[in-house]
N, CA, C and O of each residue as an XYZ file, in Angstrom:
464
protein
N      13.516      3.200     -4.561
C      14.151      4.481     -4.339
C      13.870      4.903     -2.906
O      12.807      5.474     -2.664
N      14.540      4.718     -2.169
C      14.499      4.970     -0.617
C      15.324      6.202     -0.311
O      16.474      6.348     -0.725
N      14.518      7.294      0.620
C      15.551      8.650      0.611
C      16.271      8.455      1.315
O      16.112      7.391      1.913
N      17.346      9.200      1.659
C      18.217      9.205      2.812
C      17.609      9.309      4.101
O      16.409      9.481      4.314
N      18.777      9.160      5.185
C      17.972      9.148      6.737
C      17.365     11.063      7.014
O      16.473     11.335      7.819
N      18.144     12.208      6.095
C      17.613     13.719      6.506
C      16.696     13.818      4.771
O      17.145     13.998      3.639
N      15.350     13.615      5.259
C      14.495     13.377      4.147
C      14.583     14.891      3.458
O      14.872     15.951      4.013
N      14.197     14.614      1.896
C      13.529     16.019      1.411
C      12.414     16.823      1.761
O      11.372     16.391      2.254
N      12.650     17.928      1.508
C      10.989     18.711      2.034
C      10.379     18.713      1.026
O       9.657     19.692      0.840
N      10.425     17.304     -0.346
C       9.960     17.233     -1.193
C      10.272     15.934     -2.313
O      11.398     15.876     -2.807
N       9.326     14.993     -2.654
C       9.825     13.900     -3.113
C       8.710     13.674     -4.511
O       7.486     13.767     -4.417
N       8.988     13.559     -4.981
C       7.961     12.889     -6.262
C       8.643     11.453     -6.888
O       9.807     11.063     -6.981
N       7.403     10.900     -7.246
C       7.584      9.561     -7.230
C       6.121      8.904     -8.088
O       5.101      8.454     -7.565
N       6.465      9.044     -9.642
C       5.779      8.655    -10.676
C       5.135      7.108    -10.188
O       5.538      6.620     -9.133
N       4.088      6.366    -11.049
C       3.874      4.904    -10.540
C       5.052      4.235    -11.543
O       5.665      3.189    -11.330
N       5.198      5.178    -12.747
C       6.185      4.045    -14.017
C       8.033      4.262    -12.835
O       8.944      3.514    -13.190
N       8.280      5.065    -11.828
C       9.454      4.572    -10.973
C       8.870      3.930    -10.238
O       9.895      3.299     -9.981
N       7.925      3.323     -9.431
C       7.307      3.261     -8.420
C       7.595      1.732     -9.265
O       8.394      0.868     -8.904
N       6.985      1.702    -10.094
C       6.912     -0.034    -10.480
C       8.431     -0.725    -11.043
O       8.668     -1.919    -10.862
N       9.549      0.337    -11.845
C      10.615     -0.177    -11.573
C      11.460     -0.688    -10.110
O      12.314     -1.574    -10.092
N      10.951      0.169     -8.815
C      11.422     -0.069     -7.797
C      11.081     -1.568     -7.037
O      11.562     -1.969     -5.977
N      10.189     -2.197     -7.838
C       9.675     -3.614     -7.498
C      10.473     -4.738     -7.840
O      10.492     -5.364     -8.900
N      11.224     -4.932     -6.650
C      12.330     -6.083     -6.267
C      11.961     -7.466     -7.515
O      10.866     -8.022     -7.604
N      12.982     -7.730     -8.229
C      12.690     -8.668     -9.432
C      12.570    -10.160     -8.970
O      12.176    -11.127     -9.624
N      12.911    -10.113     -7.971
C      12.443    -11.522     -7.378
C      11.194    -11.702     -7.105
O      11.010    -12.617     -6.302
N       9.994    -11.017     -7.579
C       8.771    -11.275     -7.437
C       7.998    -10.819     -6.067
O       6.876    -11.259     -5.818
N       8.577    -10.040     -5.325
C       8.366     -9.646     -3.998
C       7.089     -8.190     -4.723
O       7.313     -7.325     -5.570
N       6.128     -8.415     -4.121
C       5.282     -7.221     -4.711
C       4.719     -5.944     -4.291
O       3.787     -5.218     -4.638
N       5.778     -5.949     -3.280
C       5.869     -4.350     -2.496
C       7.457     -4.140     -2.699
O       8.340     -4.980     -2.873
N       7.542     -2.216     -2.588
C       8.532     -1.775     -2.043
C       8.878     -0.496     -1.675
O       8.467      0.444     -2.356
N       9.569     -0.307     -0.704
C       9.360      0.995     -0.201
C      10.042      2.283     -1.039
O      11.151      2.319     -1.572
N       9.232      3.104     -0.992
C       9.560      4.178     -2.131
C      10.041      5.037     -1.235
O      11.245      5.160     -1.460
N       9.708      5.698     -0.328
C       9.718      7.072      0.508
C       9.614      6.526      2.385
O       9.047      5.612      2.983
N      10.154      7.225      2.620
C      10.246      7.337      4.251
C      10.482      8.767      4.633
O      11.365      9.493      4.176
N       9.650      9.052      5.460
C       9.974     10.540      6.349
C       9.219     10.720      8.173
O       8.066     11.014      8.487
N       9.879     10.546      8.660
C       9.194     10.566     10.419
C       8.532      9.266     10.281
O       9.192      8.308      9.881
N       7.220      9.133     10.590
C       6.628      7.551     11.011
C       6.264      7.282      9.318
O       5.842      6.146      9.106
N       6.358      8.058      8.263
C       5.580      7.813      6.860
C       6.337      6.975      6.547
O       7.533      7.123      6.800
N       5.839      5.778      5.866
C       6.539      4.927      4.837
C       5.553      4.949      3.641
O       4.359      5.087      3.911
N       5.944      4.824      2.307
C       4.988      5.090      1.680
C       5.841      4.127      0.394
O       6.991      4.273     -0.020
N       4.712      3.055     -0.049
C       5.450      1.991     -0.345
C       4.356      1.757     -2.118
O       3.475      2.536     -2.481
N       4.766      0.612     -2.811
C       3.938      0.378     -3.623
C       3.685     -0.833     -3.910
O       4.609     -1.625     -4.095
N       2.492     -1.175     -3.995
C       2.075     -2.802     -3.871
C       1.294     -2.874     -5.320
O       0.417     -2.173     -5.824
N       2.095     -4.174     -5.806
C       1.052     -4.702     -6.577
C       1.174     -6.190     -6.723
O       1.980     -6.680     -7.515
N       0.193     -7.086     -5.787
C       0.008     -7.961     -5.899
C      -0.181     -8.943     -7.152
O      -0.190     -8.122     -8.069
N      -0.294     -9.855     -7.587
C      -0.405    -11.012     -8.549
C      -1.411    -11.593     -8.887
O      -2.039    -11.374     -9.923
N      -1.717    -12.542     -7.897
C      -3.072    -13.604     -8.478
C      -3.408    -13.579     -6.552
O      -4.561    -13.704     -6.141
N      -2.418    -13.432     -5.749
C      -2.823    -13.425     -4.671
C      -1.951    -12.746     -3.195
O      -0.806    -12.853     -2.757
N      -3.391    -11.912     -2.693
C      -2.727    -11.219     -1.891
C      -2.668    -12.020     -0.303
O      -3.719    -12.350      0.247
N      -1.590    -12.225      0.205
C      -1.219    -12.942      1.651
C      -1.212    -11.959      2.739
O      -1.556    -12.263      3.881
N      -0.859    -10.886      2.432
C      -0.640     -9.779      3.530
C      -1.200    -10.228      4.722
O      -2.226    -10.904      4.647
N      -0.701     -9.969      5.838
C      -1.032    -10.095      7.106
C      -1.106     -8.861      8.042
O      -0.183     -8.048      8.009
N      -2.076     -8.698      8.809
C      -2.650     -7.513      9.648
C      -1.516     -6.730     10.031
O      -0.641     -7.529     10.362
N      -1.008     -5.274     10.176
C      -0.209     -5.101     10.127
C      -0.097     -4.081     11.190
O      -1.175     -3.529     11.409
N       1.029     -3.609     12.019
C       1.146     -3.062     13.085
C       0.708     -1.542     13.159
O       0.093     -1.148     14.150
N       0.961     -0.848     12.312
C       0.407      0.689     12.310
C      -0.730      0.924     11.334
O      -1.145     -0.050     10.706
N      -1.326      2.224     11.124
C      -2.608      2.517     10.589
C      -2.191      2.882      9.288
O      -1.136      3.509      9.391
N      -2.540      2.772      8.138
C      -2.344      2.695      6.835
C      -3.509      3.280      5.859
O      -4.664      3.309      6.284
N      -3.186      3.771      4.481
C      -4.156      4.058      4.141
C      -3.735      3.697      2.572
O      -2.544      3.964      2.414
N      -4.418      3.114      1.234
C      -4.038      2.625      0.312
C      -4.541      3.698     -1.054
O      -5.771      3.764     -1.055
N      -4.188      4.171     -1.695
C      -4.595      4.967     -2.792
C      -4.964      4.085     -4.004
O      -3.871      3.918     -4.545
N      -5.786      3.499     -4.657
C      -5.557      2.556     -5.730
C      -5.107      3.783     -6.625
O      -5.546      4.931     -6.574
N      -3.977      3.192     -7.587
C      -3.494      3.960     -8.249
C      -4.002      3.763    -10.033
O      -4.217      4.613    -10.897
N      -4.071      2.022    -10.070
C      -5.038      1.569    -11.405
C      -5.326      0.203    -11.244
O      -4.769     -0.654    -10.558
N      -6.640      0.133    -12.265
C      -7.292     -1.381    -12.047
C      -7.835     -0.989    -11.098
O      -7.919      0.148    -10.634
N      -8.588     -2.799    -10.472
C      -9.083     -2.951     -9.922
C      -9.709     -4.331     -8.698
O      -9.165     -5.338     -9.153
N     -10.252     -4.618     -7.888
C     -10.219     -5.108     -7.204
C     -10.956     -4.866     -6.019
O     -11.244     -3.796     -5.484
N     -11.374     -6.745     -5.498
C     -12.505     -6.763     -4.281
C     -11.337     -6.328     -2.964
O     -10.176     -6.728     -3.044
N     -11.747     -5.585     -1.930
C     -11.040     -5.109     -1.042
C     -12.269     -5.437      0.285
O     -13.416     -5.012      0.417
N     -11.218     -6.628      1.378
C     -12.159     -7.219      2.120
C     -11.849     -6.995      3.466
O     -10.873     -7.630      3.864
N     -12.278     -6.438      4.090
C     -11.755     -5.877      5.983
C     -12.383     -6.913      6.949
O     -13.593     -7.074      6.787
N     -11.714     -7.743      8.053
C     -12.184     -8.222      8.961
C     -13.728     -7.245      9.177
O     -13.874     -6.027      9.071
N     -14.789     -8.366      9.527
C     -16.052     -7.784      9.691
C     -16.899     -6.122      8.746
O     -17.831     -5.385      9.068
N     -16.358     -6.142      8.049
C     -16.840     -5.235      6.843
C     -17.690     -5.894      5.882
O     -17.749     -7.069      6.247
N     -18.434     -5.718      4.753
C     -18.452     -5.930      3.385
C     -17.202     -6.092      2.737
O     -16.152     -5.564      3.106
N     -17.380     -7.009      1.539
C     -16.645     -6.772      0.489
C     -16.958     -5.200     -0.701
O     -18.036     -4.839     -1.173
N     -16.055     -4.785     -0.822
C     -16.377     -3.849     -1.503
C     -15.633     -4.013     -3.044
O     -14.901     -5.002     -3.006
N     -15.604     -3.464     -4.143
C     -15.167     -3.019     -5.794
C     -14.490     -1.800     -5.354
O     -15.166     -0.970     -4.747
N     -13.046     -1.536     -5.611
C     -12.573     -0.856     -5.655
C     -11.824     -0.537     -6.918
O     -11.545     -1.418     -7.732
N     -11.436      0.970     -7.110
C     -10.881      1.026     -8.646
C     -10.034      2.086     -8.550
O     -10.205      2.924     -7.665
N      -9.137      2.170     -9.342
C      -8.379      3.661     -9.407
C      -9.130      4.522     -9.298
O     -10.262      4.634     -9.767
N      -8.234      5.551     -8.329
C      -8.869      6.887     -7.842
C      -9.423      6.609     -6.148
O      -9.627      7.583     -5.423
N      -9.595      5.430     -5.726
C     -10.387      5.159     -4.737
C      -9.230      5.455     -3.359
O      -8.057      5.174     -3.609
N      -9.456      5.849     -2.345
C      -8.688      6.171     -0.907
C      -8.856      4.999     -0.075
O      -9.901      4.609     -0.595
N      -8.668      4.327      0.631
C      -9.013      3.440      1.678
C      -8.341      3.608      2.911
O      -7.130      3.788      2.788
N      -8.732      3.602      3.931
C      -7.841      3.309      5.407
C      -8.175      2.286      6.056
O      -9.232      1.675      5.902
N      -7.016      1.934      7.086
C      -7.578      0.385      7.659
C      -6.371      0.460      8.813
O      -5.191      0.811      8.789
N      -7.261     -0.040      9.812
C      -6.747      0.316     11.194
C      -5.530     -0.784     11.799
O      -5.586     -1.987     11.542
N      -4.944     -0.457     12.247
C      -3.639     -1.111     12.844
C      -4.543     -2.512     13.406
O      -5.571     -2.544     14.083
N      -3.780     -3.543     12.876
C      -3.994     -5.026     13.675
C      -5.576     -5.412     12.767
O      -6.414     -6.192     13.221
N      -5.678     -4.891     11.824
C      -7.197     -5.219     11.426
C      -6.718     -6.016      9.894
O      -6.026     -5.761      8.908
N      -7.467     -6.986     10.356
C      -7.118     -7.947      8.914
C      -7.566     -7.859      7.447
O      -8.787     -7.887      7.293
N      -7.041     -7.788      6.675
C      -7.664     -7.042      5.454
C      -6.802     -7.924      3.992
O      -5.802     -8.626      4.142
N      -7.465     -7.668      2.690
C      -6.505     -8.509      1.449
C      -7.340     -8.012      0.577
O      -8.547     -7.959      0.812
N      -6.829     -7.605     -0.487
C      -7.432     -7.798     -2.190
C      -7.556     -9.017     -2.556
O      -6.765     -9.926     -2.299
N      -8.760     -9.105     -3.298
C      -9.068    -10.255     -3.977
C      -9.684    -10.049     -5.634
O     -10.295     -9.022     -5.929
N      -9.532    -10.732     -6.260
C      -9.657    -11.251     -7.866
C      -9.547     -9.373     -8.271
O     -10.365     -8.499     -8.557
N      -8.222     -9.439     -8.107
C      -7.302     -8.151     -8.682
C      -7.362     -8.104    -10.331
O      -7.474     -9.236    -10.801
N      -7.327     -7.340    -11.043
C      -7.446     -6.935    -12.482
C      -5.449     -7.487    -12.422
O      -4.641     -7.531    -11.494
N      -5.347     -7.814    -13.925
C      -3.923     -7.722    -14.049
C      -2.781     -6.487    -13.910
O      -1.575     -6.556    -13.672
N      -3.466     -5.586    -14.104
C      -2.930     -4.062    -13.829
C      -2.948     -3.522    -12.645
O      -2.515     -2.371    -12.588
N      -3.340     -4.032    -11.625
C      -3.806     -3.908    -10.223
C      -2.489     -2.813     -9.302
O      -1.390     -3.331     -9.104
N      -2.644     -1.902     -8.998
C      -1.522     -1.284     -8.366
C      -1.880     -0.074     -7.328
O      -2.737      0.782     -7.548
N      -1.225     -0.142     -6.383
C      -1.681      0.902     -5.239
C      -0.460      1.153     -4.244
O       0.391      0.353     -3.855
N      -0.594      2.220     -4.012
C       0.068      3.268     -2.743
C      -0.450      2.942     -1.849
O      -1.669      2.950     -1.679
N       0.462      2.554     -1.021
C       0.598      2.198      0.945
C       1.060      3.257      1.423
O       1.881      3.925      0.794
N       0.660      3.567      2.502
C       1.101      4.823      3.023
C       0.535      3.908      4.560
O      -0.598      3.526      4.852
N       1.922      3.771      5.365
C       2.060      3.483      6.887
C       2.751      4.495      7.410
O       3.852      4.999      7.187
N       1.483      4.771      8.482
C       1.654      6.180      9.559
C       1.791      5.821     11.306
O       1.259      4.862     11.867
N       2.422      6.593     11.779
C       1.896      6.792     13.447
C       2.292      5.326     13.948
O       2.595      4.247     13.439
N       2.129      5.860     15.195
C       3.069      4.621     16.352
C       2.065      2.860     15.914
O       0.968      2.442     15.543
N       3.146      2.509     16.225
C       3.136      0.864     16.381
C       1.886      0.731     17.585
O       1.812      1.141     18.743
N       0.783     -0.197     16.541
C      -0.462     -0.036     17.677
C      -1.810      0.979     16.977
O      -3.017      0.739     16.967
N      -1.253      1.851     16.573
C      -2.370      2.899     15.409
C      -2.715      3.869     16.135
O      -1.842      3.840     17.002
N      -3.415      4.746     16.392
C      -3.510      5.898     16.576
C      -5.029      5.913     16.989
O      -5.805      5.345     16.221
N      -5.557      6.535     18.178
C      -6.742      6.317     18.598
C      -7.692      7.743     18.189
O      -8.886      7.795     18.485
């Protein structure tokens, strides 16, 4: 469900639409919402996440389940629904040994490059 190009001053967006909006070809993101630099998308990976470092600053909401969440030069951490995360433009990052229910909100902000 992607809004038009003159966004609402108001959008709601359940996870049970959020997970119909997931392209049936197995693609495990998709973008739900756009407004100014916001994209705000929903991921739920499989058995394995590939993602690659990505150009703007982002921040992930786990929405349910759970999962190891691993940042270039960080700890591994347990993450679970309810949990916030951010992760900086160009910084390499992936879920690992995801619960089968595994699902989370992307939210990509601010200029190409990230925000200092």
């Amino acid at each position: 469900m992607r809004t038009p190009a003159t966004a609402p001053l108001f959008a709601f967006v359940p996870p049970t639409e959020a997970d119909k909006a997931l392209p049936a070809e197995g693609e495990p993101y998709a973008v739900l919402f756009e407004h100014g630099t916001l994209e705000l998308g929903w991921y739920a990976p499989e058995d394995v996440d590939d993602q690659q470092p990505h150009d703007r600053d982002e921040l992930y909401f786990i929405s349910r389940g759970r999962a190891h969440f691993w940042v270039e030069g960080e700890e591994r951490r347990e993450v679970y629904a309810g949990d916030a995360l951010f992760v900086a433009a160009h910084r390499a990052h992936r879920f690992e040994r995801m619960s089968h229910d595994f699902r989370t909100w992307v939210a990509f902000y601010g200029p190409k490059g990230g925000e200092r």
